[in-house]
C-alpha positions as CSV (number, residue, x, y, z in Angstrom):
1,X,-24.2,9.5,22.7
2,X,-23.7,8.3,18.7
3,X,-20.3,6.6,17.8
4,X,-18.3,8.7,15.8
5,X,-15.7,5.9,14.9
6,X,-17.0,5.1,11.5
7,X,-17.0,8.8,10.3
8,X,-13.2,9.3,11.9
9,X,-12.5,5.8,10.4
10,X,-14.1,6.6,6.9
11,X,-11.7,10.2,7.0
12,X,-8.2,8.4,8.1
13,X,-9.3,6.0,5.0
14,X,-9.2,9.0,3.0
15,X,-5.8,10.6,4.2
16,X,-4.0,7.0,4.0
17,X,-2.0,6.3,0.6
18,X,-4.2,3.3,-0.4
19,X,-1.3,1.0,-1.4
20,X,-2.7,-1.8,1.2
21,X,0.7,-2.7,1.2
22,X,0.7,-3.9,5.0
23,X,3.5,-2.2,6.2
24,X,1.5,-0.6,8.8
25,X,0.9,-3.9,10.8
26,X,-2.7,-4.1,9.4
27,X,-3.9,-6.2,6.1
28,X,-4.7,-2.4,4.3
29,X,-5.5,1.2,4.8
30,X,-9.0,0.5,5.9
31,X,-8.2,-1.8,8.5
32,X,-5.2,0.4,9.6
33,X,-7.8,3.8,9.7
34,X,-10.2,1.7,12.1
35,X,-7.8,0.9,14.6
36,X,-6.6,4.7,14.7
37,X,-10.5,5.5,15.3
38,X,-10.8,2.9,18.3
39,X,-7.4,4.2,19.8
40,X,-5.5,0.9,18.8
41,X,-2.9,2.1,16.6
42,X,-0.8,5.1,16.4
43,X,-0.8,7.8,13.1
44,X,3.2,7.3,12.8
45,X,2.9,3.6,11.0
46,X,2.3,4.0,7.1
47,X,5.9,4.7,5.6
48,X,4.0,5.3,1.7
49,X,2.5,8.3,3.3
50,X,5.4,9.5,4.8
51,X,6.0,12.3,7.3
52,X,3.4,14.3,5.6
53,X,0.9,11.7,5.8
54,X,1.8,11.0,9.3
55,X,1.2,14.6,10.5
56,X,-2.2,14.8,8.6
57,X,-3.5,11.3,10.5
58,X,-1.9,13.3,13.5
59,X,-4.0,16.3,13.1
60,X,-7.3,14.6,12.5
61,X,-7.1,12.7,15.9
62,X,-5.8,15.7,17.3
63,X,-2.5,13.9,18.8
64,X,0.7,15.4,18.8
65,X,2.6,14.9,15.0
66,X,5.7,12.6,15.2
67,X,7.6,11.2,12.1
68,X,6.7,8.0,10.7
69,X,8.0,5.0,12.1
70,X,10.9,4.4,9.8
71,X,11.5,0.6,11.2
72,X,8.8,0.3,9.3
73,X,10.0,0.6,6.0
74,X,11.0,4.0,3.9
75,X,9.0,6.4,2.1
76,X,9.5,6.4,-1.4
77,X,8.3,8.1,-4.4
78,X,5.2,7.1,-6.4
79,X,6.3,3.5,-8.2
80,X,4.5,1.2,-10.3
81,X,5.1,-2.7,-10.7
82,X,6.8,-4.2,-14.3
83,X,6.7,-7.2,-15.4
84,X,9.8,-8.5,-18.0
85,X,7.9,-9.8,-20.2
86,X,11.1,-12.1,-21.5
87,X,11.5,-13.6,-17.9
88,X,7.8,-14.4,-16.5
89,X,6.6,-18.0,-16.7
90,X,3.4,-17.4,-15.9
91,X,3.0,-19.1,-12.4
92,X,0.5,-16.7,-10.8
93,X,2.3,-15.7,-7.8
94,X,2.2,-12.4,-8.4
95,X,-1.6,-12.1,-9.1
96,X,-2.0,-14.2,-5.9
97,X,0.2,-11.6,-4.1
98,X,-1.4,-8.5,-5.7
99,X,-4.1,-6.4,-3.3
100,X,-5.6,-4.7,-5.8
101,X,-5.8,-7.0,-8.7
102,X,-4.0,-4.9,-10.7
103,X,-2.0,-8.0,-12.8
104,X,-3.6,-9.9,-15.1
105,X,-2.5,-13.3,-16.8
106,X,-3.4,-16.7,-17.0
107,X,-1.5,-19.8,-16.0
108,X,1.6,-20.5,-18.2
109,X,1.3,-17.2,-19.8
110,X,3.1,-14.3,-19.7
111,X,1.4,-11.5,-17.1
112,X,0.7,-7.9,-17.1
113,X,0.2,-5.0,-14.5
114,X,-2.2,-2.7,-15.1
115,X,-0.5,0.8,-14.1
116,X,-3.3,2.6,-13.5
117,X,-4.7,0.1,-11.0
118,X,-0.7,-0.6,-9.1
119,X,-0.1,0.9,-5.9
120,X,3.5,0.6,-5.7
121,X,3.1,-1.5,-2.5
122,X,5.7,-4.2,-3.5
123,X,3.7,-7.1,-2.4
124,X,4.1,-9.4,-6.2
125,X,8.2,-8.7,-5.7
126,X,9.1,-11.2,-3.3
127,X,6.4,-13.6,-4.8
128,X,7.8,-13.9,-7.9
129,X,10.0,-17.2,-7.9
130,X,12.2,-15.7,-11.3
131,X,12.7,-12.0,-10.4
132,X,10.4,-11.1,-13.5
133,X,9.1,-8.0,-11.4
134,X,10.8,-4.5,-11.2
135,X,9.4,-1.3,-10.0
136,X,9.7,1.9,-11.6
137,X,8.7,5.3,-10.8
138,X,5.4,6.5,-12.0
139,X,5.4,8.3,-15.6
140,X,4.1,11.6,-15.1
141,X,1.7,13.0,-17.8
């Protein structure tokens, strides 16, 4: 009999927010969609995708829907990293801290997120050692 895992895998990867923001226990989405596929991890832990998200995951392994695990942090809307440019000193910590390489900068310089690229997953806020980082909803066109 053929292992479906990767396909159910590859689908959860697709419902889940990418923000590989870690919340869910895992080190991103993808990591977080295989463990749903091998029956290791429940569709309840990824607070960016919300209740919504949760019963989605819920459907597609055909388990019962229950509300996201809220001890695991809250659902907000779509936000997007800032850097004030008058406060960074250019130590790296956020670039270090960002999953998606969405900052850019050098050493001693001032740094810069690249919006389009930011998941919103918070990570570069706690690394910053000067509070230079504040997140903002995301501009709507």
């Amino acid at each position: 009999m053929p292992d479906h895992a990767p396909d159910l895998s590859e689908h959860l990867d697709c419902l889940l927010p990418q923000t590989q923001c870690g919340q869910c226990g895992y080190p991103g989405c993808r990591p977080y969609a295989e463990a749903m596929a091998r029956g290791e991890a429940g569709p309840d832990h990824c607070p960016p995708g919300g209740d919504a998200g949760a019963r989605a995951l819920a459907l597609l392994l055909d388990v019962t829907p229950v509300p996201y695990d809220r001890s695991r942090g809250t659902h907000k809307p779509a936000q997007v990293a800032v850097v004030v440019e008058a406060d960074c000193i250019g130590c790296t910590k956020c670039i270090q801290a960002c999953p998606v390489d969405a900052i850019i900068g050098a050493s001693k310089l001032m740094h810069v997120v690249i919006d389009p690229l930011c998941t919103g997953c918070e990570l570069c806020v706690p690394a910053c050692p000067v509070d230079c980082i504040v997140m903002e909803p995301v501009a709507h066109a």
